[in-house]
LUMVEXNU-115468 format. One record per residue (C-alpha): residue in one letter; x, y, z. Coordinates in steps of 0.2 Angstrom, whole numbers, padded with zeros to 4 digits, always signed. Layout:
// residues N
AXYZ
...
// end
This chain:
// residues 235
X-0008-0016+0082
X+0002-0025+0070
X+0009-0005+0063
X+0010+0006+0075
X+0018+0023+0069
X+0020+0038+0084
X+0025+0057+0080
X+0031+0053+0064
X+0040+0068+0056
X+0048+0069+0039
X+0059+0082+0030
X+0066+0083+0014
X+0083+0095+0018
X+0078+0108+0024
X+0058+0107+0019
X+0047+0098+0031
X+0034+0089+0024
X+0025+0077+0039
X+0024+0085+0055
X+0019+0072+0072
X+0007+0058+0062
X+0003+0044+0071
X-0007+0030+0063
X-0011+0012+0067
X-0016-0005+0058
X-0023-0020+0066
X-0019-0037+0061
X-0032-0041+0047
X-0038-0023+0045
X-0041-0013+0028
X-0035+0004+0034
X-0033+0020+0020
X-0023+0034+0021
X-0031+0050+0012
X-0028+0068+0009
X-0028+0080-0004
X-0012+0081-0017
X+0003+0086-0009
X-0003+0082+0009
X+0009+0070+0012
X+0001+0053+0011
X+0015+0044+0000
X+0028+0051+0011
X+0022+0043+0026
X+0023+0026+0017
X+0037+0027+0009
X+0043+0031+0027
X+0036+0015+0035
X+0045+0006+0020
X+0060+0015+0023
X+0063+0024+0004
X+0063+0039+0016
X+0072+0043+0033
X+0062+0047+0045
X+0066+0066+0055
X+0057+0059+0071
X+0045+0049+0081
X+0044+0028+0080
X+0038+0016+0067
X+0035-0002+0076
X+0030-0017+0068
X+0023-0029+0079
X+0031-0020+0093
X+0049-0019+0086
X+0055-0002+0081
X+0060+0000+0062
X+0071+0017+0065
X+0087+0015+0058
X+0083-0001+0048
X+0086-0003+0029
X+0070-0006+0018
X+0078-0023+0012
X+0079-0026+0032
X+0060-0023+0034
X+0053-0033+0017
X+0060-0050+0027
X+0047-0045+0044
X+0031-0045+0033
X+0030-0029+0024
X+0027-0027+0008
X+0026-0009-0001
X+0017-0008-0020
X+0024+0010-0027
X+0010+0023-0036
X+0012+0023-0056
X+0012+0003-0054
X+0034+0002-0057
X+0034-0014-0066
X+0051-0020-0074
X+0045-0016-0092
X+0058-0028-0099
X+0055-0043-0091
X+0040-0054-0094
X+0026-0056-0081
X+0034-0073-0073
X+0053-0063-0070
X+0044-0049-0063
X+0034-0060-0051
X+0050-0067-0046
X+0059-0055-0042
X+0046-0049-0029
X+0051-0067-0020
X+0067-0063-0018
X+0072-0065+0002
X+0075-0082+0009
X+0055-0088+0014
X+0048-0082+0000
X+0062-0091-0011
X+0057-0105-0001
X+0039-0103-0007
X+0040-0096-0024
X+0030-0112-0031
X+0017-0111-0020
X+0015-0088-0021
X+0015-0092-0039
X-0003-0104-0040
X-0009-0091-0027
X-0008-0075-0037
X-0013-0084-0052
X-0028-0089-0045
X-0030-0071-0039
X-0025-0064-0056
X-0029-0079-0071
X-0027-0063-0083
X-0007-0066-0076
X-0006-0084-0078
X-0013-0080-0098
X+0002-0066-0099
X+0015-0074-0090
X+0027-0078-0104
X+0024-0057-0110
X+0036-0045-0107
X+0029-0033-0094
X+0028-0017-0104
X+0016-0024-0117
X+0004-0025-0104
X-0013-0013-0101
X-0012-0001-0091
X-0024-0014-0078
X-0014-0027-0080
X+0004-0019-0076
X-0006-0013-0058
X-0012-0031-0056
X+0005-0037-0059
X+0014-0023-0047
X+0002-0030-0034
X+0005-0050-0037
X+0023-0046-0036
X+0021-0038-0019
X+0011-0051-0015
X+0026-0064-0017
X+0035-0057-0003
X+0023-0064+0008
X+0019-0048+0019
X+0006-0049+0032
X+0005-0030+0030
X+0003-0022+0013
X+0004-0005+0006
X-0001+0000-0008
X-0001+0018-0016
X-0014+0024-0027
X-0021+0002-0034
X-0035+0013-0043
X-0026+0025-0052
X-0034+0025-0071
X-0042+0010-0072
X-0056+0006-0081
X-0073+0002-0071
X-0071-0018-0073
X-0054-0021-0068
X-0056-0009-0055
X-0070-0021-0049
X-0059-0037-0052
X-0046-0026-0039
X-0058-0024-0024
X-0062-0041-0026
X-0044-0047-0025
X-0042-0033-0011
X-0059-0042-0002
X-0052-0059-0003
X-0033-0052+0005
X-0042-0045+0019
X-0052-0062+0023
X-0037-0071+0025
X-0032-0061+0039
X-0021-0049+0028
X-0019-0032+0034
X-0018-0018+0020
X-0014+0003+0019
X-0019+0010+0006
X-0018+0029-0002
X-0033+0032-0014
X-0042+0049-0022
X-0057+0044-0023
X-0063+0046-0004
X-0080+0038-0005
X-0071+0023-0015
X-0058+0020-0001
X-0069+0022+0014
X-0079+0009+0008
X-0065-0003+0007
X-0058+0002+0024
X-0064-0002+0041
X-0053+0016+0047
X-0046+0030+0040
X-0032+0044+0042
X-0034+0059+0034
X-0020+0072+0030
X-0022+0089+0030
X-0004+0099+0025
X+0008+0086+0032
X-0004+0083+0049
X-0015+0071+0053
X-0032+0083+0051
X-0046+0068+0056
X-0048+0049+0060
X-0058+0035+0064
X-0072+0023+0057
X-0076+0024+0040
X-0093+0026+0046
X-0090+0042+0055
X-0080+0049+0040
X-0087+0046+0023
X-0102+0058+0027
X-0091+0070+0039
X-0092+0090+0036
X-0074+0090+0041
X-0067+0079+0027
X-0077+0087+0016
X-0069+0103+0020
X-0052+0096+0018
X-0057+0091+0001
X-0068+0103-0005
X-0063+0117+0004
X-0073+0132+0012
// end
């Protein structure tokens, strides 16, 4: 496993939100994390990426623990964490904003060459680049929040909610740019709502029941599963 996370357990003060979660992603896999609101699914990022401390248990990327390790310490190793609600610098055009996602020493180093990349990925980008970032759609703001992850050069990517309100079309462009990360040997987390949606990008899932991991496994196994659609539906 390229992610290996073991008993993970968060608290905010007092409150305990993520109780013993352990999850894993291989080295060019497309694994989401799912789970009704509140169940803990942005936490358990944001704890890998180190926003959050984690209470206990062990997060190892290619075998090396992260405990203890600053988030600006971990973006450097290959991790690359795209926040829910897309967190664009709304001031600063397209082209500063990608940038700024290039910002520790080898992906200085390869700033030209990230730049053609995600522009190939993104031509809507390449049209925008000169725009400040909040005059963007919706669409495009998400497409820019993932380019500029994309210029830190991670081999594991995160990203939290890449669906949220878009519109049918660009959603399609997404899954297409989300295809094309995974065939280049990638590996990708991602939170999504829509269940069916995100099982059929994934070849694994976790799902989160209240802060604990309720069910996992293939996609295969869990997109028709009485027991996720319990979690979600209730009953």
């Amino acid at each position: 496993m390229l992610l290996e996370v073991k008993d993970l357990e968060v608290a905010y003060g007092d409150y305990q939100v993520v109780w013993g979660v352990s999850l894993g992603v291989g080295a060019g896999e497309s694994v989401a994390l799912l789970g009704p609101n509140g169940s803990g699914k942005s936490t358990v990022v944001n704890t890998i990426s180190g926003l959050v401390r984690a209470k206990a248990g062990d997060i190892r990327f290619e075998g090396t623990s992260l405990v203890g390790r600053p988030t600006h310490d971990r973006a450097p190793l290959g991790i690359a964490h795209v926040l829910e609600r897309r967190r664009v610098f709304p001031h600063l055009t397209v082209l500063q904003n990608l940038s700024l996602g290039a910002w520790h020493p080898a992906a200085k180093a390869a700033r030209g060459q990230s730049l053609d990349r995600v522009f190939v990925l993104f031509p809507r980008l390449l049209e925008r680049k000169g725009q400040l970032a909040r005059t963007l759609s919706g669409g495009e703001q998400q497409m820019l929040a993932l380019a500029r992850g994309l210029m830190a050069l991670p081999r594991l990517l995160m990203v939290d909610e890449p669906f949220l309100g878009l519109a049918p079309q660009v959603m399609a462009q997404m899954k297409d740019v989300f295809d094309k990360l995974k065939s280049e040997g990638m590996a990708i987390l991602f939170i999504e709502q829509n269940v069916r949606l995100a099982l059929s990008m994934a070849s694994r899932g976790y799902i989160l029941e209240s802060g604990r991991l309720a069910i996992d496994g293939p996609s295969s196994a869990l997109i028709d599963s009485p027991e996720v659609r319990r979690i979600f539906l209730g009953g």
